[in-house]
KENU-56929 format. One record per residue: residue number from 0; residue in three letters; chain; x, y, z of N, C-alpha, C in turn. Coordinates in steps of 0.02 Angstrom, whole numbers, plus 50000, padded with zeros to 5 digits. Example, Ala and Ser with C-alpha at 12.3 -4.5 7.8 and 13.67 -1.06 7.14 Angstrom:
<rs>
0	ALA	A	50660	49716	50390	50615	49775	50390	50660	49835	50390;
1	SER	A	50642	49888	50354	50684	49947	50357	50645	50002	50394;
</rs>
This chain:
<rs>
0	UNK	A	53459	56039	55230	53513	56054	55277	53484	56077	55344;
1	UNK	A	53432	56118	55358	53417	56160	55399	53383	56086	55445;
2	UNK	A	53325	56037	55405	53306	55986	55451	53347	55923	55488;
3	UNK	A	53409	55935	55434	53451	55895	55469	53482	55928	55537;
4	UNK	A	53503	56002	55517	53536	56021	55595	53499	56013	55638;
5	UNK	A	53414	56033	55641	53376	56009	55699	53379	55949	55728;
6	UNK	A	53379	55893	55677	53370	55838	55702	53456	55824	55754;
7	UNK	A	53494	55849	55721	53560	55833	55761	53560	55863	55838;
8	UNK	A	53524	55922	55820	53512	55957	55894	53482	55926	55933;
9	UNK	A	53406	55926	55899	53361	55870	55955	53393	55793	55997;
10	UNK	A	53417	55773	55949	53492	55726	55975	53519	55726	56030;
11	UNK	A	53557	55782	56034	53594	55805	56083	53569	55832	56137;
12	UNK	A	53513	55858	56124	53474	55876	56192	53464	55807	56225;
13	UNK	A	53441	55743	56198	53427	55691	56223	53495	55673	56245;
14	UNK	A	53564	55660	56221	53612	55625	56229	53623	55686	56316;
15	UNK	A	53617	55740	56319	53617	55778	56360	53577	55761	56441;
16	UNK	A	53534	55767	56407	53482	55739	56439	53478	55692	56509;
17	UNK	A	53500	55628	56480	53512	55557	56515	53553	55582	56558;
18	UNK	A	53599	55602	56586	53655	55601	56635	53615	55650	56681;
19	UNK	A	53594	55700	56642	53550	55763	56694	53511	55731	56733;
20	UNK	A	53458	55677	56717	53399	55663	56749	53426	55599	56782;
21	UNK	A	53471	55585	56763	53509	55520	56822	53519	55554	56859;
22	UNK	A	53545	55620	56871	53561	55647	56917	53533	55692	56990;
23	UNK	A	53485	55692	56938	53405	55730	56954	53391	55667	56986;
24	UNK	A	53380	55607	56978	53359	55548	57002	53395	55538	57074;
25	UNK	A	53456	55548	57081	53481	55541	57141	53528	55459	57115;
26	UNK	A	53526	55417	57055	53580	55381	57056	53638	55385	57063;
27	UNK	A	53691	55336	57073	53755	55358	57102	53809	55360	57042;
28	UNK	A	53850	55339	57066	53927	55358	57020	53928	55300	56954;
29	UNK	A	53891	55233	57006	53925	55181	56962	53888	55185	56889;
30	UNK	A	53841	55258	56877	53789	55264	56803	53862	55298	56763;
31	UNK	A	53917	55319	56797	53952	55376	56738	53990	55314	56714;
32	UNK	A	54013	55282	56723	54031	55241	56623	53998	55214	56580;
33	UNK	A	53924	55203	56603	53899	55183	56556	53902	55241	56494;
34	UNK	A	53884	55300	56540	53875	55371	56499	53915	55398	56470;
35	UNK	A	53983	55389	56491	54043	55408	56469	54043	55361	56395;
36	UNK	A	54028	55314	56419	54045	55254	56344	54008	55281	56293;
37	UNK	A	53928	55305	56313	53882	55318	56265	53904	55391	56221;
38	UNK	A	53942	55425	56255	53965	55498	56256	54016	55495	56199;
39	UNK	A	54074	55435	56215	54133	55438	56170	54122	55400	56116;
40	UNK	A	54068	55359	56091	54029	55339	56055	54001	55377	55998;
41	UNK	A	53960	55432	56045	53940	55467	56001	53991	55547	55967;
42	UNK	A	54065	55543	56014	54105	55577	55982	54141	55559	55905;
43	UNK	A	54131	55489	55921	54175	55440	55866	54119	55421	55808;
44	UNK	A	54071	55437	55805	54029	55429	55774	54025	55503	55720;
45	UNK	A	54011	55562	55769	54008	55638	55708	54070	55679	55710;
46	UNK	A	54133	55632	55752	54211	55668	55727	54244	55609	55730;
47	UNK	A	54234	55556	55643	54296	55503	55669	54346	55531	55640;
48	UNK	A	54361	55598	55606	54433	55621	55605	54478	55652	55655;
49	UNK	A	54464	55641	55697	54487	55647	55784	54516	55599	55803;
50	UNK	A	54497	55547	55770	54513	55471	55815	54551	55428	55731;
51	UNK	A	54597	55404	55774	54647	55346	55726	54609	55315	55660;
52	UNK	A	54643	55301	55618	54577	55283	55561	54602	55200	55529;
53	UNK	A	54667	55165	55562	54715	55129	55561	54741	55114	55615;
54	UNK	A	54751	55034	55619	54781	55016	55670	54851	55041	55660;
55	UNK	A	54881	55053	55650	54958	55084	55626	54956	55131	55642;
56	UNK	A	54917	55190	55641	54896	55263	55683	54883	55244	55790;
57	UNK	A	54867	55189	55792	54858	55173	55874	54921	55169	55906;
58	UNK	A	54967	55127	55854	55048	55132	55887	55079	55195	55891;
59	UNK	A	55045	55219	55874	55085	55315	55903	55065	55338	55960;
60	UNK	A	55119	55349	56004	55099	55395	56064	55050	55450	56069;
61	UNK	A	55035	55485	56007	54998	55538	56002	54946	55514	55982;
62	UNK	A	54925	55487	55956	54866	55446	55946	54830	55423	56017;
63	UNK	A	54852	55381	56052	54850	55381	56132	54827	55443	56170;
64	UNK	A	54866	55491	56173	54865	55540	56203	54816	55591	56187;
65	UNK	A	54805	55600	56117	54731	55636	56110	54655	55595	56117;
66	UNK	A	54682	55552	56115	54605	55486	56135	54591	55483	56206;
67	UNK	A	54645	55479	56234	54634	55511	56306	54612	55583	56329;
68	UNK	A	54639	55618	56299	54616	55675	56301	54551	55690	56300;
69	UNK	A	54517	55673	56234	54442	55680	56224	54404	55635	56260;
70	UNK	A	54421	55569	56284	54394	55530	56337	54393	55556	56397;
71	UNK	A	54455	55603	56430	54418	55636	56515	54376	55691	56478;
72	UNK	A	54385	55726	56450	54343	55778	56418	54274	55763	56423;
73	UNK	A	54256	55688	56411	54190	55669	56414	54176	55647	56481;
74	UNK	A	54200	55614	56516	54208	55609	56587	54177	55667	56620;
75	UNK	A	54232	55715	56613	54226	55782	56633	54144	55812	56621;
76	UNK	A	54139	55802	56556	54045	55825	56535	53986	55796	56562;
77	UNK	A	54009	55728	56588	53955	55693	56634	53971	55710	56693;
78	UNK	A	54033	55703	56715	54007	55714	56798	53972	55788	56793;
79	UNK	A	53992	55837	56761	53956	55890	56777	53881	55913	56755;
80	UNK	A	53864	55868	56709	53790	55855	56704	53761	55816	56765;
81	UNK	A	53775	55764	56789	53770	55741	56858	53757	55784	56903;
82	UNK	A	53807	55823	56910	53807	55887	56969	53747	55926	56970;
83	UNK	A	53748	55962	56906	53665	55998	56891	53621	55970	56893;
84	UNK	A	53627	55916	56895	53556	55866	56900	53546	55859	56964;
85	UNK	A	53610	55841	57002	53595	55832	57068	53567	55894	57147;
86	UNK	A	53604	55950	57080	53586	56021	57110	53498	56034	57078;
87	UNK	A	53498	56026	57053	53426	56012	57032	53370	56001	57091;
88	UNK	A	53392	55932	57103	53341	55887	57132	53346	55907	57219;
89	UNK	A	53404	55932	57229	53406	55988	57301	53385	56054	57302;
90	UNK	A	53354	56074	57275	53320	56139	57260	53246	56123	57255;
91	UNK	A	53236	56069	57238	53165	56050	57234	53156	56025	57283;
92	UNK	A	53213	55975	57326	53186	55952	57395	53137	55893	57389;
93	UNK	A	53145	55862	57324	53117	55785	57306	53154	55736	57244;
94	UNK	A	53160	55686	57264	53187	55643	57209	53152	55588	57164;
95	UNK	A	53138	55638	57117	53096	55591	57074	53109	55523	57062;
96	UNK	A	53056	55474	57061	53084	55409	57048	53064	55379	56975;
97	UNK	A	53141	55352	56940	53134	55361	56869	53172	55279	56877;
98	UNK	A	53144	55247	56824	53154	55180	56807	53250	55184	56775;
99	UNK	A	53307	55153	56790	53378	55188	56791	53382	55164	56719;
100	UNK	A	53369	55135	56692	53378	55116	56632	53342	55170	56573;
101	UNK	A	53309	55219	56587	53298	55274	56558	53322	55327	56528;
102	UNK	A	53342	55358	56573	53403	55403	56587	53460	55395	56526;
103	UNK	A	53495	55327	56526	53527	55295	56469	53509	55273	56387;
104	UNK	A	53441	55242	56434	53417	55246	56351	53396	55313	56304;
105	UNK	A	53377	55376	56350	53366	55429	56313	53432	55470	56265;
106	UNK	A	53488	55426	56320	53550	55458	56261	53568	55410	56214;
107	UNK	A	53559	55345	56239	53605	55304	56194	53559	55321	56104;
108	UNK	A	53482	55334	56121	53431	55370	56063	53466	55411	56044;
109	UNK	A	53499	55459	56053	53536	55504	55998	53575	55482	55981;
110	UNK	A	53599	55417	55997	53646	55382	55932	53610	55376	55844;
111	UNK	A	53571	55351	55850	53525	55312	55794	53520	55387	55755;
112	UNK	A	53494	55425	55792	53467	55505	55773	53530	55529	55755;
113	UNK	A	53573	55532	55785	53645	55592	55729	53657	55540	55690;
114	UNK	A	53654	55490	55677	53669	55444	55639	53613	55473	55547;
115	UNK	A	53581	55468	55572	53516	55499	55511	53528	55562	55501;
116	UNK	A	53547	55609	55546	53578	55677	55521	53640	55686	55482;
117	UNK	A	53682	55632	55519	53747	55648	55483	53789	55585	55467;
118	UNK	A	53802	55578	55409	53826	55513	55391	53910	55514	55383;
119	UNK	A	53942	55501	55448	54002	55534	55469	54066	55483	55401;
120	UNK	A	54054	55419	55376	54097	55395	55352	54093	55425	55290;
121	UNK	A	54026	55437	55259	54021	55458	55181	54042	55544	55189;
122	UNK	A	54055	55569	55229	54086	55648	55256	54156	55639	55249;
123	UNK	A	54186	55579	55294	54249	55580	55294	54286	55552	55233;
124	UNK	A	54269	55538	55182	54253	55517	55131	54286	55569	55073;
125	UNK	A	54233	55583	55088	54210	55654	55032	54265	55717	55091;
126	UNK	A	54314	55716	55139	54346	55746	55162	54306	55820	55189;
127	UNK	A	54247	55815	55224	54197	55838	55249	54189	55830	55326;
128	UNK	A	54201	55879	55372	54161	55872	55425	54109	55890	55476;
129	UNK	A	54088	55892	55527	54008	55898	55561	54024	55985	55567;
130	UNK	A	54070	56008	55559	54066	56077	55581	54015	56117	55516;
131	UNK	A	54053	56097	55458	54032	56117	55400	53946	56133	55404;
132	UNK	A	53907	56082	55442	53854	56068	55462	53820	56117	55511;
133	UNK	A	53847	56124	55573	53856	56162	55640	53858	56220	55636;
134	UNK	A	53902	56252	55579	53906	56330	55571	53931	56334	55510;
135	UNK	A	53900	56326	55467	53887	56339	55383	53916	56391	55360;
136	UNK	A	53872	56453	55413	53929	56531	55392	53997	56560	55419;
137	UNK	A	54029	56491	55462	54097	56511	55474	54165	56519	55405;
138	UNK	A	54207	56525	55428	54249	56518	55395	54250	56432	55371;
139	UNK	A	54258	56427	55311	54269	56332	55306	54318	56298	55333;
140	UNK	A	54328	56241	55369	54367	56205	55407	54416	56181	55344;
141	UNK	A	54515	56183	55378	54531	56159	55334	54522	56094	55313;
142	UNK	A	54532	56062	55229	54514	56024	55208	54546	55939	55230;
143	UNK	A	54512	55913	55256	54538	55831	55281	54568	55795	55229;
144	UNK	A	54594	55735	55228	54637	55699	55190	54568	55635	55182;
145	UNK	A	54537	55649	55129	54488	55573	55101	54537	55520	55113;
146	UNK	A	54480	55476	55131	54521	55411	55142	54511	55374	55078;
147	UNK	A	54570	55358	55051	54631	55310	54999	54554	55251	54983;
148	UNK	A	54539	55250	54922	54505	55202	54886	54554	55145	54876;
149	UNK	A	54516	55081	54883	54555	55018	54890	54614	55016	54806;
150	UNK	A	54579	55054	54735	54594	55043	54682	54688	55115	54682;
151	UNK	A	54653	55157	54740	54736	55182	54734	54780	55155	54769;
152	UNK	A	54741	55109	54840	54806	55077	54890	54837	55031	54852;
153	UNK	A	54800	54981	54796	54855	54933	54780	54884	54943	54718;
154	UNK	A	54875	55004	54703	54932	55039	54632	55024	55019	54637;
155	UNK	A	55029	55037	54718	55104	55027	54717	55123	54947	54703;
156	UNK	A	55075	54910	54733	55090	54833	54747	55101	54822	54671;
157	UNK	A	55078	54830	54613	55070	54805	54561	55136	54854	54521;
158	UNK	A	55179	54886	54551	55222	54919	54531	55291	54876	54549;
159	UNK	A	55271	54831	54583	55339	54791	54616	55332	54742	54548;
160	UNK	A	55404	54735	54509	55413	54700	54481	55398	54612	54486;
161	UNK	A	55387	54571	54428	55377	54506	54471	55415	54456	54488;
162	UNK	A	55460	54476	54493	55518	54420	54569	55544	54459	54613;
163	UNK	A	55510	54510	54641	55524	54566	54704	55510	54489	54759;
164	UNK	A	55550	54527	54792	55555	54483	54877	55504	54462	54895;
165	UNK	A	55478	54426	54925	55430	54421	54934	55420	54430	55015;
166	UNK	A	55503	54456	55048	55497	54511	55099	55476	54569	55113;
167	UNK	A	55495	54608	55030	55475	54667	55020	55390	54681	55022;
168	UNK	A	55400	54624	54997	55289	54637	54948	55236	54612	55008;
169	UNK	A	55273	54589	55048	55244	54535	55085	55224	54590	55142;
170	UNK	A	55239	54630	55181	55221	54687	55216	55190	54742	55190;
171	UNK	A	55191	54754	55129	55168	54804	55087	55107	54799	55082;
172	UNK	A	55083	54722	55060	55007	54703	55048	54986	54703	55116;
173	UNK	A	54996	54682	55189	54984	54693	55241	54974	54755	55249;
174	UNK	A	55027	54814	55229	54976	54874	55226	54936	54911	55209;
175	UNK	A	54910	54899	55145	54862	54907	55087	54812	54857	55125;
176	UNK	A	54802	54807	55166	54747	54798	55160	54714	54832	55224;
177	UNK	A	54777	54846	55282	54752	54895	55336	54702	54964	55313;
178	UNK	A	54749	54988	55277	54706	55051	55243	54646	55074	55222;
179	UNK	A	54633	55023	55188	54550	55023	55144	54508	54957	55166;
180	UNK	A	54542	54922	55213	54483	54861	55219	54504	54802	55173;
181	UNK	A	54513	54728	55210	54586	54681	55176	54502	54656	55118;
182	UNK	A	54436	54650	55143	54395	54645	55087	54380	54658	55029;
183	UNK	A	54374	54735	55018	54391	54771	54973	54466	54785	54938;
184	UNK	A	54505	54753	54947	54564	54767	54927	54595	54698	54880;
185	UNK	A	54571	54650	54936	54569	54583	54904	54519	54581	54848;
186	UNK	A	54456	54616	54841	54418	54593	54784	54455	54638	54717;
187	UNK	A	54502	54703	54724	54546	54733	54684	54591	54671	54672;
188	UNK	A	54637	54687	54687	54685	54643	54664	54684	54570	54656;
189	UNK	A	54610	54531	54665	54588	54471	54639	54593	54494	54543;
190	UNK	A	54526	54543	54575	54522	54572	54477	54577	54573	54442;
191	UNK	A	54627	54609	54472	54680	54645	54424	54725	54586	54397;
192	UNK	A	54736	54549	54451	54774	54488	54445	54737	54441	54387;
193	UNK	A	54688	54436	54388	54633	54395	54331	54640	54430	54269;
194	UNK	A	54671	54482	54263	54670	54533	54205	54747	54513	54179;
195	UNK	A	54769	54497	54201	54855	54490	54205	54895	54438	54207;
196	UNK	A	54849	54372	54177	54879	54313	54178	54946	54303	54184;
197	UNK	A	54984	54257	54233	55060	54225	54215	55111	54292	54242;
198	UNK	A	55079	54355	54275	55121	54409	54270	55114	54381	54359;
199	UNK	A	55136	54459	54394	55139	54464	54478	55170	54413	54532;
200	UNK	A	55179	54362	54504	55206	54302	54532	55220	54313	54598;
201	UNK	A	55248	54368	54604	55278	54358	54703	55195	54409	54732;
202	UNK	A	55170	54453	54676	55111	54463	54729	55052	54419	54728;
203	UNK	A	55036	54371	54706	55015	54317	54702	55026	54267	54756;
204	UNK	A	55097	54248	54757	55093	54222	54829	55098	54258	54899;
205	UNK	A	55102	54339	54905	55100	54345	54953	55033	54358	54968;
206	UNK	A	54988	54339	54915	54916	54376	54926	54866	54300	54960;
207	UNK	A	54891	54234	54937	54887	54187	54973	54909	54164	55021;
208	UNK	A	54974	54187	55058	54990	54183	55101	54966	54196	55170;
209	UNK	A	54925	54294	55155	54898	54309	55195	54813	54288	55196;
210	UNK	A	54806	54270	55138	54703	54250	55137	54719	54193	55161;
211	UNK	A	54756	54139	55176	54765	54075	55200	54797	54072	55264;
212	UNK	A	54821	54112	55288	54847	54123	55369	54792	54127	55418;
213	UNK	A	54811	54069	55456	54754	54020	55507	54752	54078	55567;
214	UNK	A	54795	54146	55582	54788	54198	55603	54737	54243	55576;
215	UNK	A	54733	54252	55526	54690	54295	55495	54613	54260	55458;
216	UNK	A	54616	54185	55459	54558	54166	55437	54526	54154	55511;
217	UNK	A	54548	54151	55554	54534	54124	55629	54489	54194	55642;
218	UNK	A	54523	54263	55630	54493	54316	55648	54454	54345	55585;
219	UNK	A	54440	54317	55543	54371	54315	55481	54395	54402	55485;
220	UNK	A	54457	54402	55465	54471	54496	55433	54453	54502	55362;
221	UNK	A	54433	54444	55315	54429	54429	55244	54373	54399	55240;
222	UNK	A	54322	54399	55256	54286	54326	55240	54287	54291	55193;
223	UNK	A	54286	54349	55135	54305	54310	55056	54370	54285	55025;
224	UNK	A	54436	54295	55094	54477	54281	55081	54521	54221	55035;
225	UNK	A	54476	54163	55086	54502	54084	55044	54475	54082	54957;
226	UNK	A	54407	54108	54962	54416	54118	54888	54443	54136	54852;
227	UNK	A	54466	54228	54856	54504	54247	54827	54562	54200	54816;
228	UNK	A	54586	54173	54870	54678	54122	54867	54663	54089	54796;
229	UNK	A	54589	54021	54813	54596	53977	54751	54599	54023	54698;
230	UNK	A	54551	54094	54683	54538	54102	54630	54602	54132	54595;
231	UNK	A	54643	54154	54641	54735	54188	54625	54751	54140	54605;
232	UNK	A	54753	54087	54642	54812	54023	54634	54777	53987	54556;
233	UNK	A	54739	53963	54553	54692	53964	54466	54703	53873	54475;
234	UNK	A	54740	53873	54431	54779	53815	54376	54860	53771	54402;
235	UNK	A	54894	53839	54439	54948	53845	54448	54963	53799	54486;
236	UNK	A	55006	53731	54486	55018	53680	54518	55077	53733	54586;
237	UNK	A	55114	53766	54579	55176	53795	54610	55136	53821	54639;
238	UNK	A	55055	53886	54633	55031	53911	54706	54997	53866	54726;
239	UNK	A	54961	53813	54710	54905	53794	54755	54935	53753	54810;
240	UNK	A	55015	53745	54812	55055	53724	54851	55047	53751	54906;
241	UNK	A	55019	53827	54901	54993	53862	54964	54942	53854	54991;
242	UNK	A	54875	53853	54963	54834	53868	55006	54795	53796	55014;
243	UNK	A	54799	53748	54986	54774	53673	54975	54802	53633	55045;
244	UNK	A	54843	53633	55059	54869	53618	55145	54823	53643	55179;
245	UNK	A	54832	53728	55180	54802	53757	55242	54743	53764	55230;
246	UNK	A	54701	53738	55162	54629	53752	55164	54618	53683	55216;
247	UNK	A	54646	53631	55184	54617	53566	55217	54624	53581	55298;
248	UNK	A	54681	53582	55325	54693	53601	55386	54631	53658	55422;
249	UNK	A	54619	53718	55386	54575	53735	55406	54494	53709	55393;
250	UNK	A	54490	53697	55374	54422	53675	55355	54397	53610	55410;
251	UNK	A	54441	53586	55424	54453	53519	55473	54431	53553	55555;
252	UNK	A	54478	53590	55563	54462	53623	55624	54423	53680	55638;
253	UNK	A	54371	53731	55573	54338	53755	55599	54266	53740	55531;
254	UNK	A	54222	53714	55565	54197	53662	55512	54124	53720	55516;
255	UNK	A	54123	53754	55545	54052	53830	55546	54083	53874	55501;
256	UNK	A	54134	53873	55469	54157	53921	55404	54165	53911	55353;
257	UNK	A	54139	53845	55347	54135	53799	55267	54127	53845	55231;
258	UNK	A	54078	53889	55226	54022	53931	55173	54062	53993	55140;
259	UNK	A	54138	53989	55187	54188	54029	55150	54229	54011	55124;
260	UNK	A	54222	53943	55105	54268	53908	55073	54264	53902	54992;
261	UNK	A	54296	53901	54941	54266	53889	54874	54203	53840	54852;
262	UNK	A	54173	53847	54800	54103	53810	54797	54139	53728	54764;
263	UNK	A	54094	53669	54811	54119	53613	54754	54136	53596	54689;
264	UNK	A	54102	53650	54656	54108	53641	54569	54202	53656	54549;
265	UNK	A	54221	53714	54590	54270	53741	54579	54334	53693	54599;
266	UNK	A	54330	53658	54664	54362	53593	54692	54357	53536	54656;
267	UNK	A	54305	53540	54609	54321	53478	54583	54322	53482	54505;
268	UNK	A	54342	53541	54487	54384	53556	54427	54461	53565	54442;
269	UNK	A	54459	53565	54505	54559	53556	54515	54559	53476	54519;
270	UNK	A	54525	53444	54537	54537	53367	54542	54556	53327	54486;
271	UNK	A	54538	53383	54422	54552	53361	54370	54604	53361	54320;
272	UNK	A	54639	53420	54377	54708	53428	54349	54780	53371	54356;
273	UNK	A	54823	53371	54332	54855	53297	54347	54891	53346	54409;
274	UNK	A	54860	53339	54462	54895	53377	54553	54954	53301	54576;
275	UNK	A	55020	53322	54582	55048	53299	54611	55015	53257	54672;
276	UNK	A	55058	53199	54667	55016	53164	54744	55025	53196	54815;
277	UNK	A	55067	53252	54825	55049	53284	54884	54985	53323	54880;
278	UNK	A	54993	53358	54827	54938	53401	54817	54879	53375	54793;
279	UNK	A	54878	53296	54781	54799	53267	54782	54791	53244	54826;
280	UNK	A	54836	53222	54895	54815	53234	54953	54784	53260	54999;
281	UNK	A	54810	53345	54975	54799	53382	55002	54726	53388	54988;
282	UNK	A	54711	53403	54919	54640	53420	54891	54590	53362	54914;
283	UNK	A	54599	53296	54936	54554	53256	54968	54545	53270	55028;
284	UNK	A	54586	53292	55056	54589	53306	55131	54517	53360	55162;
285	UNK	A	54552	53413	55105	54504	53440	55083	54423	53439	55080;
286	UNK	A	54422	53412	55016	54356	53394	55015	54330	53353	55078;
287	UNK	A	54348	53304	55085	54350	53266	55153	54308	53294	55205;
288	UNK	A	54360	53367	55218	54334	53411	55265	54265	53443	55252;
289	UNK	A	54263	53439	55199	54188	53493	55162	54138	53457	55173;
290	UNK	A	54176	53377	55180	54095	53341	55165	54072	53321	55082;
291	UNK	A	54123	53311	55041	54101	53330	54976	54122	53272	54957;
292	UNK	A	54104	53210	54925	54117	53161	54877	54148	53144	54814;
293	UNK	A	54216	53092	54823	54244	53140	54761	54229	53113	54697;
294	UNK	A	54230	53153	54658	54202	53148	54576	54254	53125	54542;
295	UNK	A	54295	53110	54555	54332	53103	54489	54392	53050	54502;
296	UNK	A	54427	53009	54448	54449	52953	54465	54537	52987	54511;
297	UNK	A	54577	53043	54513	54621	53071	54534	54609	53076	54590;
298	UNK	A	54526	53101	54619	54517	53112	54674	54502	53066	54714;
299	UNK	A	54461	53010	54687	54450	52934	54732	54520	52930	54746;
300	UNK	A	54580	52917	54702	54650	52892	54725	54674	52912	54780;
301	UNK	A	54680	52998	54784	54676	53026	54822	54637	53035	54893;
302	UNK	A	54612	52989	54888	54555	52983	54960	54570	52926	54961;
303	UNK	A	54589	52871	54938	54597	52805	54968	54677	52808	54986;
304	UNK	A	54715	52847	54958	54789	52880	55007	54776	52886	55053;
305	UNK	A	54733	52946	55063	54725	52965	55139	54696	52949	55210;
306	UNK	A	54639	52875	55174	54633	52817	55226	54698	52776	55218;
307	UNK	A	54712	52753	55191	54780	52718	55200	54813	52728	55260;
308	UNK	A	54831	52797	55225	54870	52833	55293	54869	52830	55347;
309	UNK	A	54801	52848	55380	54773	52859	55400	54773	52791	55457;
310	UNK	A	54758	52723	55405	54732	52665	55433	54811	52621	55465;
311	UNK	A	54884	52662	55431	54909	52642	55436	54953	52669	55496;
312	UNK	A	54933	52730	55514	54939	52760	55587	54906	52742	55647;
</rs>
């Protein structure tokens, strides 16, 4: 404990540091945002229970308003390190000449360094913060709210009966996956769903709905998303109605994300299912897009459809 507080100190003398000797340097104004950035950086780094922890926490006015807050606050701490620096270097009656990219790098270094002192997510975690650290023999800070493990956010989802709305469920899972991370949440309720054959039906499709939304695969919030879809959707001729369109569709137009797409083996054990001719359309299209050759006599059919088509447009 005791080598960690040093090291956090030594830190801060450096993060300190940089703005002083810019200032001492005689550089001008246009150095305070870099510093400011490096400053609120390293606020958000050893107090992220200060700052929003959810995009759903940003739509609050107060949320806003204390982020601002602690942002002139830091403002405020550089220009006046500036000042002393600059009062500094008029008392000495010389201006040292220091390479400007210094100055910055000596603070942006106490990033890396409180980072090794204090491991602010596994703190906030464990509902722990830097004070606890800072002054050991104070009174203890009251206790923070741990942040929600992906296995309690989707407890409620699996409480919705299975022909709930798929209005209702359909925002719900959107917020469960804000909470804990749509990665970790999706690899839960992949499992649970695999545990639970033939049951969840409406959370099933709303869970492909959103791993297959050309919004959300566009912004890679899932990477493992499309998998998860096939691996929900299984067998089921009624889901793969979902994501077999929009895989092909996507896969077509962003052809550098193949490698998140399901593996060929798995595509061409659906080829083998008797897939409706839309949906062996779809699945050639598919493959098509992957680059993948098709194996099997459903799927040749299905690919000589879709030149047809194709030839006949």
């Amino acid at each position: 404990m005791a080598m960690r507080l040093r090291l956090l100190q030594g830190a801060t003398a450096l993060l300190y540091m940089g703005p002083l000797i810019a200032g001492l340097a005689g550089f001008g104004w246009a150095m305070l945002l870099p510093f400011v950035s490096v400053f609120v950086l390293w606020l958000m780094l050893l107090r992220p229970h200060q700052w929003p922890q959810s995009n759903r926490e940003w739509l609050q006015a107060s949320a806003w308003i204390a982020a601002l807050t602690q942002i002139l606050t830091q403002v405020l701490l550089v220009a006046v390190l500036f000042g002393i620096g600059r009062g500094i270097g008029g008392v000495m009656g010389q201006v040292p000449l220091v390479f400007p990219m210094l100055p910055l790098a000596l603070s942006f270094t106490a990033i890396p360094l409180a980072r090794l002192a204090w491991d602010s997510d596994q703190a906030l975690a464990k509902g722990l913060s830097i004070d606890e650290l800072l002054y050991p023999h104070k009174q203890p800070q009251p206790t923070l709210h741990p942040a929600p493990t992906p296995e309690v956010v989707v407890e409620p989802l699996f409480a919705f009966p299975d022909n709930a709305p798929l209005a209702d469920l359909g925002p719900a899972l959107e917020e469960a996956l804000e909470d804990a991370g749509a990665w970790a949440v999706l690899a839960v309720v992949a499992d649970r769903l695999d545990a639970a054959p033939g049951r969840h039906a409406c959370l099933r499709e709303a869970l492909l709905i959103w791993a297959t939304d050309p919004g959300n695969f566009a912004s890679n919030a899932a990477p493992a998303g499309m998998r998860a879809a096939f691996r929900v959707a299984g067998s089921d001729l009624r889901l793969l109605q979902i994501p077999l369109p929009r895989a092909a569709a996507l896969a077509r137009i962003m052809p550098e994300r193949h490698a998140q797409f399901p593996d060929r083996a798995d595509l061409e054990t659906l080829a083998r299912l008797a897939l409706p001719a839309q949906l062996a359309t779809d699945h050639a299209a598919l493959m098509a897009a992957l680059g993948c050759r098709a194996g099997s006599q459903p799927l040749r059919r299905a690919t000589a459809a879709v030149h047809a088509g194709v030839q006949a447009t």
